[in-house]
N, C-alpha and C positions, 0 to 999 in steps of 0.2 A: 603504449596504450592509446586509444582513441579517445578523443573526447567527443561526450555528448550533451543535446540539449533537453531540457527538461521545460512540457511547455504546460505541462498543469499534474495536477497530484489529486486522484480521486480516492474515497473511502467509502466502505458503506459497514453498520459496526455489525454486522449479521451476514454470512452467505444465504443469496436468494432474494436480495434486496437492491434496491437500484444504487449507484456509487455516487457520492455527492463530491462536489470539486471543492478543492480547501485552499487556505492560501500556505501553507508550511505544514511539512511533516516529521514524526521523527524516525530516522530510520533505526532497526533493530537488526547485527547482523543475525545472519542465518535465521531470522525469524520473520523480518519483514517490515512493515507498519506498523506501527506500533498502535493500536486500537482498531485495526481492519479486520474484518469479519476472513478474508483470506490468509490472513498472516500465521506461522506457528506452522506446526510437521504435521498436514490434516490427510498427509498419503498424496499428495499431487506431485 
């Protein structure tokens, strides 16, 4: 597997809203972000 780098981590808590930069996220698998308005099975 490849490694990759991670150079910022953005959120926004609602789709349709601008994403805001954070400094730490937590990830959720198969869900996502854990409080991201994109995270969770929304059909994409």
């Amino acid at each position: 597997m490849s490694k990759g780098i991670i150079y910022s981590i953005s959120l926004s808590l609602e789709r349709g809203t601008l994403k805001k930069e954070i400094p730490e996220a937590n990830l959720i698998e198969n869900y996502g972000i854990e409080n991201d308005g994109h995270a969770g099975n929304w059909g994409r």
